[in-house]
LORODREN-384964 format. One record per atom (N, C-alpha, C, O): atom name; x, z, y; chain; residue number from 0. Coordinates in Angstrom, 3 decimals. Example, Ala and Ser with C-alpha at 12.3 -4.5 7.8 and 13.67 -1.06 7.14 Angstrom:
// LORODREN-384964
<"N", <13.190, 7.800, -5.690>, "A", 0>
<"CA", <12.300, 7.800, -4.500>, "A", 0>
<"C", <13.200, 7.800, -3.300>, "A", 0>
<"O", <14.236, 8.465, -3.319>, "A", 0>
<"N", <12.850, 7.080, -2.250>, "A", 1>
<"CA", <13.670, 7.140, -1.060>, "A", 1>
<"C", <12.900, 7.870, 0.030>, "A", 1>
<"O", <13.409, 8.039, 1.138>, "A", 1>
END
This chain:
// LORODREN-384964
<"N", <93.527, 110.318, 116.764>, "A", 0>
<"CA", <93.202, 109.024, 117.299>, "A", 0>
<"C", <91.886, 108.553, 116.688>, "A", 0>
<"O", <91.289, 108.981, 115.701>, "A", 0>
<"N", <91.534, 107.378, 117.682>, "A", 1>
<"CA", <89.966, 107.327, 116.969>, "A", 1>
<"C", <89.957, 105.967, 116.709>, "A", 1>
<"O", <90.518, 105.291, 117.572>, "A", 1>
<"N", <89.500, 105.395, 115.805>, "A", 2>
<"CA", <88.909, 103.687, 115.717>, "A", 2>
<"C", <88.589, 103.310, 116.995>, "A", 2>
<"O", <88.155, 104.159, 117.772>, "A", 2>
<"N", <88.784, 101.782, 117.453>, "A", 3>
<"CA", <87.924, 101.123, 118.400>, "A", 3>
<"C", <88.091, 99.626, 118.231>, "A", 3>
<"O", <89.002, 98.965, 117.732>, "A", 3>
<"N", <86.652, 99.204, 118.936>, "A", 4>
<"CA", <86.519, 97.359, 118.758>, "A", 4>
<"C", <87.671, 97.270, 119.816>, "A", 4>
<"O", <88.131, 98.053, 120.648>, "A", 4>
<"N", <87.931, 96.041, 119.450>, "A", 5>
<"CA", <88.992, 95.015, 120.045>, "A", 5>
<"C", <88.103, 94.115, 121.163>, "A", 5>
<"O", <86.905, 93.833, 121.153>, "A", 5>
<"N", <89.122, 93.789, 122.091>, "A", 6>
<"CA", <88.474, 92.967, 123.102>, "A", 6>
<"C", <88.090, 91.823, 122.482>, "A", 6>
<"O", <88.860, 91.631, 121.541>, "A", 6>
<"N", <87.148, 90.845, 122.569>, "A", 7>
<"CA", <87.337, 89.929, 121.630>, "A", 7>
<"C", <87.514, 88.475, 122.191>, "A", 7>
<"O", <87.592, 87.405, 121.586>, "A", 7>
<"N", <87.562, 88.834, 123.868>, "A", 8>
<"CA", <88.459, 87.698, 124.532>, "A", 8>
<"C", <89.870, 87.660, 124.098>, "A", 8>
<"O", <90.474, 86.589, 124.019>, "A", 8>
<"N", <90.505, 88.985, 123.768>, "A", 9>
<"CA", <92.247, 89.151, 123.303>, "A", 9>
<"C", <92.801, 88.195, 122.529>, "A", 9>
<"O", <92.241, 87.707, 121.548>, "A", 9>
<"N", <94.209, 87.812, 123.044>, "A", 10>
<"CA", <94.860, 86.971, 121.849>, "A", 10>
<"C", <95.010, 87.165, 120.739>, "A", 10>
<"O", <95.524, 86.364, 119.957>, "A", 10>
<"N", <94.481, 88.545, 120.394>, "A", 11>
<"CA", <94.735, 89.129, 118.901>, "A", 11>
<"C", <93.271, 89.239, 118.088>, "A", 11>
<"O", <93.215, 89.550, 116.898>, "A", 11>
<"N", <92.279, 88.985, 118.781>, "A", 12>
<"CA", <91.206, 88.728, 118.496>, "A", 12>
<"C", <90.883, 88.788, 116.760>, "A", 12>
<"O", <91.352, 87.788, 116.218>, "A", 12>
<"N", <90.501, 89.311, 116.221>, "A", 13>
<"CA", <90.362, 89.149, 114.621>, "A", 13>
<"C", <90.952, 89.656, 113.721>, "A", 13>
<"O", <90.699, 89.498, 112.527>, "A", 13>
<"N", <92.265, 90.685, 114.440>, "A", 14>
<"CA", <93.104, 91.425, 113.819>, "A", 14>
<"C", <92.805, 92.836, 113.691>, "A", 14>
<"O", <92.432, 93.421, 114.709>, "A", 14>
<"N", <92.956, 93.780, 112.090>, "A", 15>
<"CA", <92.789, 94.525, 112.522>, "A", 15>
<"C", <94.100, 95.655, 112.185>, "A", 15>
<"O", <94.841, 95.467, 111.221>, "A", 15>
<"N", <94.239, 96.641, 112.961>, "A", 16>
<"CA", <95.504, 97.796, 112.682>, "A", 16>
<"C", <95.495, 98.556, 112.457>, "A", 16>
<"O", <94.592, 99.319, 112.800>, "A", 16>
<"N", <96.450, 98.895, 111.746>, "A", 17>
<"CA", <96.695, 100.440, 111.996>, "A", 17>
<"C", <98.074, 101.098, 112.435>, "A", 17>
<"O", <99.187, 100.582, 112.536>, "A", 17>
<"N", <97.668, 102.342, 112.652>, "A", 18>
<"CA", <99.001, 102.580, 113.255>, "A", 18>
<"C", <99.610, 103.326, 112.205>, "A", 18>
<"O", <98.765, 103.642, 111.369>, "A", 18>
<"N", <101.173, 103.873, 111.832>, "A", 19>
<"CA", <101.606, 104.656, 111.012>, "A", 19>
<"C", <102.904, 105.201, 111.166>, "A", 19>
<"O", <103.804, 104.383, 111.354>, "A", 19>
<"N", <103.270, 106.689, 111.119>, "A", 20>
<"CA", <105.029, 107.346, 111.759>, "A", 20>
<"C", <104.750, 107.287, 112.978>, "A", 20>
<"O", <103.652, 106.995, 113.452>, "A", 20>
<"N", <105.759, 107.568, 113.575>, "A", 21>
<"CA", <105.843, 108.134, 115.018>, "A", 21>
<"C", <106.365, 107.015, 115.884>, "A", 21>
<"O", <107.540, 106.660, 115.784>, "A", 21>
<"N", <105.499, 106.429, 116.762>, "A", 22>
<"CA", <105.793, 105.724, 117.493>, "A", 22>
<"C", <106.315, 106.344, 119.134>, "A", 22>
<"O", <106.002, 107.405, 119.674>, "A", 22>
<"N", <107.144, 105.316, 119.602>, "A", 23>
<"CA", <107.875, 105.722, 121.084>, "A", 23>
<"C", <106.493, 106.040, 122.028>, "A", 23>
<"O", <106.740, 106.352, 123.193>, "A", 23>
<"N", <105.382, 106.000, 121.719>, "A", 24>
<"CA", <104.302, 105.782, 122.902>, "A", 24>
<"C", <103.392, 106.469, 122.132>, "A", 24>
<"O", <103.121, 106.257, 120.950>, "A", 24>
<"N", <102.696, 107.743, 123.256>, "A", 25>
<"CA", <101.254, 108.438, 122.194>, "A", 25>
<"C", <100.835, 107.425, 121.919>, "A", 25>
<"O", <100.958, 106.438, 122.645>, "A", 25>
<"N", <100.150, 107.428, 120.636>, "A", 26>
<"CA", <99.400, 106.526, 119.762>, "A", 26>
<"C", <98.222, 106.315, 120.317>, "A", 26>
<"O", <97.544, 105.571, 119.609>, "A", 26>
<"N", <97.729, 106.629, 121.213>, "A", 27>
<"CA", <95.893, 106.425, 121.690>, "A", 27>
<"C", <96.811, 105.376, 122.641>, "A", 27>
<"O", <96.288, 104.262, 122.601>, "A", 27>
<"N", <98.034, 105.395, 123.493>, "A", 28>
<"CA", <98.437, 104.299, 124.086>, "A", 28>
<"C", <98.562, 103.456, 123.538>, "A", 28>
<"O", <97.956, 102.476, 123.972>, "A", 28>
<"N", <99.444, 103.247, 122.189>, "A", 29>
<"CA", <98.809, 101.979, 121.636>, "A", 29>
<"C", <97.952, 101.642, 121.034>, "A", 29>
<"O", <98.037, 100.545, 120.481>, "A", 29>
<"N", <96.834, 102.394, 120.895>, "A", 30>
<"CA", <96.048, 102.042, 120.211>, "A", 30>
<"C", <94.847, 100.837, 121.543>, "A", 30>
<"O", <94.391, 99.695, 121.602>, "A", 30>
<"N", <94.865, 102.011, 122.278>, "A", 31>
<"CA", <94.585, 101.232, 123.821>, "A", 31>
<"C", <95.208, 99.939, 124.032>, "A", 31>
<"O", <94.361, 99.151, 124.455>, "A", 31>
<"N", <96.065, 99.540, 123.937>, "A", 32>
<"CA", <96.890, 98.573, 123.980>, "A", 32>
<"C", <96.318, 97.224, 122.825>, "A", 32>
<"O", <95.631, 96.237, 123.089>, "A", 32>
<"N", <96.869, 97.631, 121.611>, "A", 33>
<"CA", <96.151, 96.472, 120.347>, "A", 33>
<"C", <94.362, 96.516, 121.021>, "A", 33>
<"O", <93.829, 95.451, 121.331>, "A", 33>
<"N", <93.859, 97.402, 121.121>, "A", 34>
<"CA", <92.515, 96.530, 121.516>, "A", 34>
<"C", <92.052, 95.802, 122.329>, "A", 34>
<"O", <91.125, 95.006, 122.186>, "A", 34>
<"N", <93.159, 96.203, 123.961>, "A", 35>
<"CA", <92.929, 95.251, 125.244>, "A", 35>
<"C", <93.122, 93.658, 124.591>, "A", 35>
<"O", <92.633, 92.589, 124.955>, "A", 35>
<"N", <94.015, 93.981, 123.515>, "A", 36>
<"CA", <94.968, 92.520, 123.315>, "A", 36>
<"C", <94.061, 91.253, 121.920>, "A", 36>
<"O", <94.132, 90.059, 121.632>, "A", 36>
<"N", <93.245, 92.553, 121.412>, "A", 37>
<"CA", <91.966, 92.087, 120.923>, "A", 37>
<"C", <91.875, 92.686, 119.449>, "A", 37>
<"O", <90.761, 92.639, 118.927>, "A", 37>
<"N", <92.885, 93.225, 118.746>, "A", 38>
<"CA", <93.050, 94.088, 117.717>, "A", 38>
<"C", <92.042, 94.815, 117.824>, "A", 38>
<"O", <91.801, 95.528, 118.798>, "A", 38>
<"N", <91.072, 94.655, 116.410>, "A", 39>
<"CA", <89.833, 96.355, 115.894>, "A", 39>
<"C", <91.401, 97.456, 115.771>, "A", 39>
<"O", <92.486, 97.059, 115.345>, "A", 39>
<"N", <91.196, 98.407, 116.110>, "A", 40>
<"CA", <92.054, 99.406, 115.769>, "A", 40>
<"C", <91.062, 100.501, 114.830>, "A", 40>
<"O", <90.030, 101.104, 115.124>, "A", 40>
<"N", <91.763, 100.459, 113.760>, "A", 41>
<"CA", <91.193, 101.480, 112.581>, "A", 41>
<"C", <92.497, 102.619, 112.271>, "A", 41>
<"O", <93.713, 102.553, 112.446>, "A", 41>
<"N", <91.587, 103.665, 111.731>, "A", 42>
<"CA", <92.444, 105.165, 111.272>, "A", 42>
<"C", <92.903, 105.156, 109.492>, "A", 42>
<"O", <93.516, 106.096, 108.985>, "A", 42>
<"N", <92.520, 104.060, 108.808>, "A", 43>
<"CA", <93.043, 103.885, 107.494>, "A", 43>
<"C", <93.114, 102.716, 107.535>, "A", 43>
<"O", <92.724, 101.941, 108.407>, "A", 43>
<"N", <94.067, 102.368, 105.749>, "A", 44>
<"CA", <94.343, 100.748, 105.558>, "A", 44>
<"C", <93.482, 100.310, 104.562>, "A", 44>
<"O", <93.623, 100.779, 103.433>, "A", 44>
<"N", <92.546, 99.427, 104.802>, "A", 45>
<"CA", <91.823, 98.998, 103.985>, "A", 45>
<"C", <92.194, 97.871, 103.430>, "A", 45>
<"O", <93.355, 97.465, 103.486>, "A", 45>
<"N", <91.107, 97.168, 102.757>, "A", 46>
<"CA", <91.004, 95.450, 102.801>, "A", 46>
<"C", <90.595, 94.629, 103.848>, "A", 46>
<"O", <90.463, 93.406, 103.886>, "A", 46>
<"N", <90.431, 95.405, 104.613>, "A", 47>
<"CA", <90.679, 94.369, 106.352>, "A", 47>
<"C", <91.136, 94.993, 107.318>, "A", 47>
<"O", <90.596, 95.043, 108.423>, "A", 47>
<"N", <92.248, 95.570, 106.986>, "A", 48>
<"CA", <93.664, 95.741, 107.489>, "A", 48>
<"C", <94.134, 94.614, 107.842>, "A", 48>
<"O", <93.584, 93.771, 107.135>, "A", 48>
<"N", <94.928, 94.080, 108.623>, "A", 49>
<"CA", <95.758, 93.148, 108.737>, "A", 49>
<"C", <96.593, 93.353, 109.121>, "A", 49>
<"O", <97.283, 92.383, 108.810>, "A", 49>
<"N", <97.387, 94.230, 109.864>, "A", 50>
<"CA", <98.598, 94.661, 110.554>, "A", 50>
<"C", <98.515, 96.229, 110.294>, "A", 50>
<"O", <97.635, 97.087, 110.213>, "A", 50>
<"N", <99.511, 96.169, 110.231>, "A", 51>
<"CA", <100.184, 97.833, 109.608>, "A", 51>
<"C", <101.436, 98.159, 110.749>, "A", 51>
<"O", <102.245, 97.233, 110.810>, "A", 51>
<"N", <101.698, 99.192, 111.562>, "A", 52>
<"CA", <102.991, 99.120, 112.370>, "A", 52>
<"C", <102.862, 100.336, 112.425>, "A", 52>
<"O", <102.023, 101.023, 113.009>, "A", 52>
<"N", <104.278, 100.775, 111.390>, "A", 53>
<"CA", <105.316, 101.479, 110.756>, "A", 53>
<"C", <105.977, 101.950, 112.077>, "A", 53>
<"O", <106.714, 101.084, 112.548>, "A", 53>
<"N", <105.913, 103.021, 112.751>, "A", 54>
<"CA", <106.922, 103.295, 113.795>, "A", 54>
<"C", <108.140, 104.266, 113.527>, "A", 54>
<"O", <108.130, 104.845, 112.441>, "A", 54>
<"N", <109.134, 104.498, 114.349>, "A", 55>
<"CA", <110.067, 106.063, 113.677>, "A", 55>
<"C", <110.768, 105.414, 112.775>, "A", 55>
<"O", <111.617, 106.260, 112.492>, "A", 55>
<"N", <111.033, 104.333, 112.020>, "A", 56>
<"CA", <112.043, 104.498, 111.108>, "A", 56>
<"C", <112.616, 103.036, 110.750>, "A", 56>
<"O", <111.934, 102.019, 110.880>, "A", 56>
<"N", <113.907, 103.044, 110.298>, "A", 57>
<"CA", <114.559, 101.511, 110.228>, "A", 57>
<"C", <114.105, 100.687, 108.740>, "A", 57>
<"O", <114.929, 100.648, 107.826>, "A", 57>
<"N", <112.709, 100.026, 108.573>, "A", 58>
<"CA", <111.861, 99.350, 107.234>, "A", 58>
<"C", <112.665, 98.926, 106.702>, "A", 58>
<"O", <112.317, 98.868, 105.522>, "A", 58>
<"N", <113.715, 98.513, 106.838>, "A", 59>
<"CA", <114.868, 98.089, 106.052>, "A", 59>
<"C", <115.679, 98.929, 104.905>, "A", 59>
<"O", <116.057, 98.748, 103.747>, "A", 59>
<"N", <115.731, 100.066, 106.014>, "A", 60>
<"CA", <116.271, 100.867, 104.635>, "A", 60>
<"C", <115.253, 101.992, 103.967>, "A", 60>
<"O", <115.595, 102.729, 103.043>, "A", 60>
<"N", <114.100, 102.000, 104.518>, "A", 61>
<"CA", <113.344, 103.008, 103.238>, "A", 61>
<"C", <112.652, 102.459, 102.074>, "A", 61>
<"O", <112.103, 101.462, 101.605>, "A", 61>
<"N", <112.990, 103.678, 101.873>, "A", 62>
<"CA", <113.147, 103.725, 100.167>, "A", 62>
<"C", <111.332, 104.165, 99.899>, "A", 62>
<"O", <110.920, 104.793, 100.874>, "A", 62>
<"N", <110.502, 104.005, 99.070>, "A", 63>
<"CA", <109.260, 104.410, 98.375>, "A", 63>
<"C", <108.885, 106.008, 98.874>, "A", 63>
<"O", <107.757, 106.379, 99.197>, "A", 63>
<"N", <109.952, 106.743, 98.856>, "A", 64>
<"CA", <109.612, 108.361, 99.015>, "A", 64>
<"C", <109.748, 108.228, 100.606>, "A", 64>
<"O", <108.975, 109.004, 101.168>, "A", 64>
<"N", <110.405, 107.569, 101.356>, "A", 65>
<"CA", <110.367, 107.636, 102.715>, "A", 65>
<"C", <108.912, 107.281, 103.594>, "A", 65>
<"O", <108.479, 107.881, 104.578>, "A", 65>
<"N", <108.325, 106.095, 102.884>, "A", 66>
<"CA", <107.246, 105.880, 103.298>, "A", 66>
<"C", <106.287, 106.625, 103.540>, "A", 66>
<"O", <106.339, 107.795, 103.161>, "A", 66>
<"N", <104.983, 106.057, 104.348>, "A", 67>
<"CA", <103.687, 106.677, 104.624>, "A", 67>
<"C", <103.372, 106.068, 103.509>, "A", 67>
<"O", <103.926, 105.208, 102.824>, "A", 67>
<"N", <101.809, 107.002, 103.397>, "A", 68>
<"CA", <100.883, 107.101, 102.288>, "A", 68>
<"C", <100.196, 105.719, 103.117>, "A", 68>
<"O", <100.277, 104.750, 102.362>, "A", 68>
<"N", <99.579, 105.368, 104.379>, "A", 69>
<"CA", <99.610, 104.008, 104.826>, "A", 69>
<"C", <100.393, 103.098, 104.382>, "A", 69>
<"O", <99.946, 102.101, 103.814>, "A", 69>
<"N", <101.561, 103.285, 104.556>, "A", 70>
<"CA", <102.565, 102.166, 104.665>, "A", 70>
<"C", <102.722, 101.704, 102.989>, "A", 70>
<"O", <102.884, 100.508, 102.745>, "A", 70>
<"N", <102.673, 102.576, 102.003>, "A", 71>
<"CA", <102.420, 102.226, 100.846>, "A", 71>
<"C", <101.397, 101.925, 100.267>, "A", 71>
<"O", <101.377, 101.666, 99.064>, "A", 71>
<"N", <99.946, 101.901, 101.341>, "A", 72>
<"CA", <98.727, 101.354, 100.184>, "A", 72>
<"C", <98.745, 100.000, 100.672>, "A", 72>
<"O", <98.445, 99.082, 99.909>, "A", 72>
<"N", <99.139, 99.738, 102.140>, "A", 73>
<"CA", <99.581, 98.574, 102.850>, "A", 73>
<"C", <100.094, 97.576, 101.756>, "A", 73>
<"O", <99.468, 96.696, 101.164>, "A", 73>
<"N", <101.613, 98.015, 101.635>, "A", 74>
<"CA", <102.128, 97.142, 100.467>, "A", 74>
<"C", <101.053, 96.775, 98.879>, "A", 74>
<"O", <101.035, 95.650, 98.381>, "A", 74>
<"N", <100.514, 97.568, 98.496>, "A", 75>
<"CA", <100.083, 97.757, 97.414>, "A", 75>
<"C", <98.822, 96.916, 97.813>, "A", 75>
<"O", <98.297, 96.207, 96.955>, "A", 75>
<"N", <98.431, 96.958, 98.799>, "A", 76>
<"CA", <97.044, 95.602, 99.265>, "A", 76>
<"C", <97.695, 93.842, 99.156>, "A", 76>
<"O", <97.163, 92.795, 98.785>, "A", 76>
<"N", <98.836, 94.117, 99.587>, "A", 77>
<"CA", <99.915, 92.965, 99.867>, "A", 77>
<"C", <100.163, 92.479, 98.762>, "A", 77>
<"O", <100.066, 91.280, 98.500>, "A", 77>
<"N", <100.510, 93.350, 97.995>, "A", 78>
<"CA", <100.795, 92.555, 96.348>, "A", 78>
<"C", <99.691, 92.467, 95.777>, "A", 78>
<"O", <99.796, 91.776, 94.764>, "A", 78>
<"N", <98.371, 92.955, 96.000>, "A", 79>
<"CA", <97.100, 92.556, 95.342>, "A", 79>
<"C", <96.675, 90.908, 96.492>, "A", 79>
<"O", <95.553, 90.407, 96.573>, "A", 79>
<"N", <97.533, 90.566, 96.987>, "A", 80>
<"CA", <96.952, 89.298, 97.727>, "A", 80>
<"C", <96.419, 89.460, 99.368>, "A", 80>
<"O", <96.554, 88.596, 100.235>, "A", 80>
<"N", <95.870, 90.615, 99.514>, "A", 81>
<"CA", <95.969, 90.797, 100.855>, "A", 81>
<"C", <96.653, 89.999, 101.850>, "A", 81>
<"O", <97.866, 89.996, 101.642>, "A", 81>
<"N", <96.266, 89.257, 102.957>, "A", 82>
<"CA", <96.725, 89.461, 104.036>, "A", 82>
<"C", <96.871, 90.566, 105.279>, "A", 82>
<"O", <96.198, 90.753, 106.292>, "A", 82>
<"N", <98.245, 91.313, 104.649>, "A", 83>
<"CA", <97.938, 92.797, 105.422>, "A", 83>
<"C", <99.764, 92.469, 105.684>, "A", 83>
<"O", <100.496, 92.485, 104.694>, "A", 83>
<"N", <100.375, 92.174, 107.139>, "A", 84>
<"CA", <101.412, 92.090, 107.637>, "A", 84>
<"C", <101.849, 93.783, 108.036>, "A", 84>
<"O", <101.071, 94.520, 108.641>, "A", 84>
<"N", <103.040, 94.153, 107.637>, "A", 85>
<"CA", <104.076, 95.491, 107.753>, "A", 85>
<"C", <104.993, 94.982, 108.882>, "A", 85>
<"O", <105.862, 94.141, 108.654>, "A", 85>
<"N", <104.777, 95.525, 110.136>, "A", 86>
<"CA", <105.795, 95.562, 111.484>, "A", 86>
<"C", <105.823, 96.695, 111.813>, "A", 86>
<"O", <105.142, 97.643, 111.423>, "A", 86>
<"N", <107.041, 96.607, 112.941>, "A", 87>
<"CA", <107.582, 97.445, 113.225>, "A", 87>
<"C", <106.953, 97.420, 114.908>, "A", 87>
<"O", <106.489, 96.516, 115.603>, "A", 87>
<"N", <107.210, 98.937, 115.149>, "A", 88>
<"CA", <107.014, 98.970, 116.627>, "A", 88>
<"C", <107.610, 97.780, 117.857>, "A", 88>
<"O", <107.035, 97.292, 118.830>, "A", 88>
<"N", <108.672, 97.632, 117.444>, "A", 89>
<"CA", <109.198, 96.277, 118.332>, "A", 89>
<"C", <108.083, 94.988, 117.897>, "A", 89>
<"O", <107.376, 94.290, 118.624>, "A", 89>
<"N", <108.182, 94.995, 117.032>, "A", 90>
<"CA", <107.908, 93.775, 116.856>, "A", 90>
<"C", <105.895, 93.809, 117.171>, "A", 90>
<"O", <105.120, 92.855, 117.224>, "A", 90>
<"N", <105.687, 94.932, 117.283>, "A", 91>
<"CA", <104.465, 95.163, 117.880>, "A", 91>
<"C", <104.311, 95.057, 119.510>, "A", 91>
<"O", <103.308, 94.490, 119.944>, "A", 91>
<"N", <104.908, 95.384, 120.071>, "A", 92>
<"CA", <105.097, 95.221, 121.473>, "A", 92>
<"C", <105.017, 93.581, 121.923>, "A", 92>
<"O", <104.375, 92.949, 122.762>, "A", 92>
<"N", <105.786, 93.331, 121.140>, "A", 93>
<"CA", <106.653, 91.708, 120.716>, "A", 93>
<"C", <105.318, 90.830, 120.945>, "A", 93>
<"O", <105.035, 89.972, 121.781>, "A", 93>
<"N", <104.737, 91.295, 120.048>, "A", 94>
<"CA", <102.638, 90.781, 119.957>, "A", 94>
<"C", <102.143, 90.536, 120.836>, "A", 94>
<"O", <101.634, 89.458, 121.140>, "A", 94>
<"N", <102.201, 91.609, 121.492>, "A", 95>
<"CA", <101.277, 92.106, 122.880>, "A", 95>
<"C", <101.332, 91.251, 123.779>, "A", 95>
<"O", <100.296, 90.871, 124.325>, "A", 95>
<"N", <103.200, 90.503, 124.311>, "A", 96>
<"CA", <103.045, 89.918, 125.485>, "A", 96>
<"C", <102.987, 88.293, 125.095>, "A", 96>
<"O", <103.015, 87.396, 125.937>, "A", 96>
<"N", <102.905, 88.104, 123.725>, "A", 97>
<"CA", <102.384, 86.376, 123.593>, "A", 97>
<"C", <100.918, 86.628, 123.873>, "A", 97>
<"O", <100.228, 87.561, 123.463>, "A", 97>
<"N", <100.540, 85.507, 124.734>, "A", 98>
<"CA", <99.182, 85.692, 124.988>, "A", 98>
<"C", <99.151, 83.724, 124.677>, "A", 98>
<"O", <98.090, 83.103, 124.753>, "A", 98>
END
């Protein structure tokens, strides 16, 4: 998958993502998707990360060794103060149709 700007008419305008695990939908589909909706879509988690979506697995119950190497620098930005939000594929979809 590749980086791309976000629409920046999108309701998501200013956000940026990443994707991480196996989501229900090839990932260039959503990646296509977060940018129509105005999401930068990026291939790592930085410090302007803002959304992280964890697909493939129930966040509730994993444990540290279950995680992505994303999904854990994610957190580790989060406890340094970051605003960097951890969702789930639902709740990514969920995003999409508040406009």
């Amino acid at each position: 998958m590749r980086a791309r700007s976000g629409d920046p008419r999108g309701h998501l305008s200013g956000e940026a993502i990443v994707f991480s695990g196996d989501l229900s939908l090839p990932r260039e589909d959503a990646a296509n998707m977060a940018a129509r909706a105005g999401c930068r879509v990026m291939t790592t988690v930085g410090y302007k990360t803002t959304i992280v979506v964890v697909g493939g697995q129930d966040m509730s119950t994993l444990t540290d060794t279950d995680k992505s190497s994303k999904h854990r620098k994610a957190e580790s930005l989060a406890a340094e103060g970051y605003a960097i939000r951890i969702i789930g594929e639902r709740e990514f979809r969920s995003m999409l149709t508040k406009a």
